[in-house]
N, C-alpha and C positions, 0 to 999 in steps of 0.2 A: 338508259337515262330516264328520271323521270319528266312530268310533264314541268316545272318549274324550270328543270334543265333545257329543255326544247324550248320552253315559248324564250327565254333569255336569245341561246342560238338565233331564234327569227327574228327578234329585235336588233339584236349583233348585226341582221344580214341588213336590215331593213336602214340601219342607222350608218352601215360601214363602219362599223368601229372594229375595233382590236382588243382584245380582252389579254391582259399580262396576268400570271399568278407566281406566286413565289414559290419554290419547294416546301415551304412551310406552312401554306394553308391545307386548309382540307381536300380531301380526294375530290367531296362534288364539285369543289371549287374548281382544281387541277384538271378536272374533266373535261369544262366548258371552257377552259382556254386555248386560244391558240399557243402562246407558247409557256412551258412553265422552264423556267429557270432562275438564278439567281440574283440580287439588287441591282448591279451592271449593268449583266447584262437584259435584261427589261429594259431598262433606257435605250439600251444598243439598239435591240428590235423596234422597239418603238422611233428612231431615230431611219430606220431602213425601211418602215412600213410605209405603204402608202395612206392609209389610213389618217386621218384629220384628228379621230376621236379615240382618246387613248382610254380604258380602265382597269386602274392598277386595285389587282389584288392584292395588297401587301400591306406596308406600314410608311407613316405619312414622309419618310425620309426615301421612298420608292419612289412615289409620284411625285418629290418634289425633285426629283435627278430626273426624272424622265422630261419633266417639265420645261428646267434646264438645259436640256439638248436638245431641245423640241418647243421653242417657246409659241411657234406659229402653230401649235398643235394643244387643243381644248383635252386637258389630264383630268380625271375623275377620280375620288379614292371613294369606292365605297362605303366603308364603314370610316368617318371622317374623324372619332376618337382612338383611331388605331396609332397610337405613335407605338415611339419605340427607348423604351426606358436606358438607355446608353444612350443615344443621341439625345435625352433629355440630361444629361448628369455634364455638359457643356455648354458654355453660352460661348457668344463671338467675346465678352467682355474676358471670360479666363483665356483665350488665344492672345488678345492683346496684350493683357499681363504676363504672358509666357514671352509671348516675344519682347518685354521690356526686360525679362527677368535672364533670357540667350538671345541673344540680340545678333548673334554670330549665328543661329542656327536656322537649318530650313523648317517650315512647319511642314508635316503632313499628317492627313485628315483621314481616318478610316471613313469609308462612304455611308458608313453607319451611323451621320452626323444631319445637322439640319443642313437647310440652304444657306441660312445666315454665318454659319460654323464654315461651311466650306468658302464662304464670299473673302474670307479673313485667312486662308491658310494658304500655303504656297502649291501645294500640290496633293491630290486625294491617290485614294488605292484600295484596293479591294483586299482580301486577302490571301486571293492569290499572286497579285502584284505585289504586295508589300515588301516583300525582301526584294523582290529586283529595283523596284522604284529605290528605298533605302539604300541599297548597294551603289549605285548610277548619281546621284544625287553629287555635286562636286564639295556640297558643305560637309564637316566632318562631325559638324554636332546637328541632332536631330531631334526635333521636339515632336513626339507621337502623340495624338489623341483618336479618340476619346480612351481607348481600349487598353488597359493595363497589361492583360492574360496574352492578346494578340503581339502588344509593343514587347515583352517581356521575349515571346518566341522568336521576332524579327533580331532583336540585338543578341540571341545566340546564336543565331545562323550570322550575322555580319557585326563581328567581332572588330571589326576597326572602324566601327562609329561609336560615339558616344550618344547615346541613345536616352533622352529623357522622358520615361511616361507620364502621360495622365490617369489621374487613380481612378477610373471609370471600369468601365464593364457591361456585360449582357448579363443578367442574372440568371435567367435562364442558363449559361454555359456554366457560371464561377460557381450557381451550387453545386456542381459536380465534387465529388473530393476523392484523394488516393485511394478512400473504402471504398467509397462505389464502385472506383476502377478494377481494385483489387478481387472484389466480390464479386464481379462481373466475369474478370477472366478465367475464377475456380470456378464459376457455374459452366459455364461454356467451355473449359479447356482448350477445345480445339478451334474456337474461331479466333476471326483476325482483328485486331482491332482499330477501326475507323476512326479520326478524330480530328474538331473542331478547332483549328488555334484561338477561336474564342476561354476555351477550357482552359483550366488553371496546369500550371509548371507541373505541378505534382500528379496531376491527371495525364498530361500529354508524355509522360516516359514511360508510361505502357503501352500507349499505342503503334501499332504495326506501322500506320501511316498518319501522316497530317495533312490535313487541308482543308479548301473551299467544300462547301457542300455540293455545289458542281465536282469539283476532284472528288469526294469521297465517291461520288454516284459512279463518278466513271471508274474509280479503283473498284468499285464492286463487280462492275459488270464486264472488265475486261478482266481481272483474277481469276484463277482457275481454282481457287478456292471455294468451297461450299457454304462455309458457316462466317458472318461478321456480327460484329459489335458495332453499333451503329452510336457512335461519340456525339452525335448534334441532334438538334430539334426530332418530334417524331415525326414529323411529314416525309423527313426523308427516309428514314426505316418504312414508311406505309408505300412511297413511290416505288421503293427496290422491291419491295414485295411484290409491286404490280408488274413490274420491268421485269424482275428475273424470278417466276415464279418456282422454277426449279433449285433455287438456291435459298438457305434460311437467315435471316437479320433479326436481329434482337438489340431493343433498345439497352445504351450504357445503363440507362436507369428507367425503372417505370413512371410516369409524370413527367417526362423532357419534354416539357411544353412549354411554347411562348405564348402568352393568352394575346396580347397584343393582335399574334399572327391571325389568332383562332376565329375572333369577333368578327369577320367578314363571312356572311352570309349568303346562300343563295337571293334571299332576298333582299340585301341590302344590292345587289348586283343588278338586278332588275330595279329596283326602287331607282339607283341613282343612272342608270343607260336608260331607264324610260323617261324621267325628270328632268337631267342635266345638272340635277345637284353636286354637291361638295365639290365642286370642279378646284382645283389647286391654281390659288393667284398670288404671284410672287411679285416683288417690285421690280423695273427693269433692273436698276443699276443690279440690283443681289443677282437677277440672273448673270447677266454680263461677269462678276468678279467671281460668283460658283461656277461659272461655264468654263471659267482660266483653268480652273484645279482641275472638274475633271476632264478637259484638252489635254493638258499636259499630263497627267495620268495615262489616259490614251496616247500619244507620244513615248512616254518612258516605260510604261508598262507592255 
């Protein structure tokens, strides 16, 4: 570690706080955290620590879920311009016109959304929850947002809903297209390939597996295969690298970067655990009606 690595550590110890990072930041980031895992689960952990002082590594729809299930507990984001360009492409204003427009239908809210987005939707989900939450759900029409490429995959797997998307997305996933995929598996013939249900319809029918970036990590390291294709963000192709050094991962495409992810800093890390800056202030009621979606999320999921 370096020394900017270490004096953060002493301040962590000195402040009791809890440092969260997403699999999608950087390694030095990944390094100094207690735990790295996916947008969920951060809140989950952060919800079970004893810790008072959360700092979320991620993007501003991270910290505002942790926030959320944790409202008696002071959330910091970092680098406090980090959003997240799909959770920016809905307002709570298009949720209520969706629901005037299926007024029969459940909403539910990919976690990839603000707080204000989730205060307005009937139930959230991850996605790895998505198809079960969808499936369970007693309504038979179903209005998904933000995420087009993800709602597109849920309504093939649960083929007796009627399933209506929102035209949204991660940009970072939907530039993927059939060529990269294609190009990807004649270079590598023999590996397997790993992939995002963020990714577009025409990307995900080459892939070996789908899933959460949590799943893909665990489909790597419990496969007794050698060679993947790593379908999502590069942070998770650099963590498997760390994890199973004896196995090779190669990104779907070279550039799979969310820059959003990227902009958190060592030093923005220490700037805001030594300050108490950008700390995340929501109003009660949005926590109260964001905290229903992801309860019952937790619940059905």
């Amino acid at each position: 570690m370096n020394e900017l690595q270490e004096k953060i550590l002493a301040l962590k110890e000195e402040k009791k706080a809890l440092i969260l990072a997403h699999y999608y930041q950087t390694m030095d980031i990944q390094e100094i955290a207690d735990h790295v895992c996916d947008s969920f689960e951060m809140a989950r952990r952060a919800q079970e620590a004893k810790e008072k002082l959360l700092v979320i590594c991620g993007v501003r729809f991270m910290a505002e879920s942790a926030k959320i299930l944790n409202p008696d507990k002071t959330a910091l984001l970092p680098s406090p311009d980090a959003g997240c360009p799909m959770a920016d492409m809905i307002t709570p204003e298009d949720v209520i016109e969706l629901r005037g427009k299926y007024p029969q239908a459940a909403v539910v809210c990919y976690v990839n959304t603000s707080a204000d987005v989730k205060a307005v939707c009937d139930v959230c989900c991850t996605s790895s929850s998505a198809e079960k939450i969808v499936r369970v759900l007693p309504e038979k029409q179903i209005v998904f947002v933000p995420d087009r490429n993800l709602g597109a995959y849920i309504a093939s797997k649960v083929r007796e809903k009627d399933i209506i998307v929102f035209d949204g997305c991660c940009p970072a996933h939907d530039r993927i297209t059939e060529e990269d995929a294609v190009a990807s598996k004649n270079k590598y013939p023999g590996a397997i390939l790993l992939a995002h249900p963020e990714c577009r319809e025409e990307v995900l029918k080459y892939a070996d597996y789908v899933g959460s970036t949590a799943g893909i990590i665990k489909e790597a390291l419990d496969s007794s295969a050698g060679e993947f294709i790593i379908g999502t963000e590069s942070g998770v192709t650099e963590r498997l690298k760390m994890l199973a050094p004896d196995k090779r991962f190669y990104p779907l495409k070279a550039g799979f970067l969310c820059q959003n992810m990227k902009k958190t800093t060592l030093k923005d890390v220490w700037n805001s655990l030594n300050s108490g800056n950008f700390e995340i202030i929501l109003a009660e009621d949005v926590i109260k009606a964001a905290a229903g979606s992801l309860e019952r999320m937790i619940e059905l999921g």
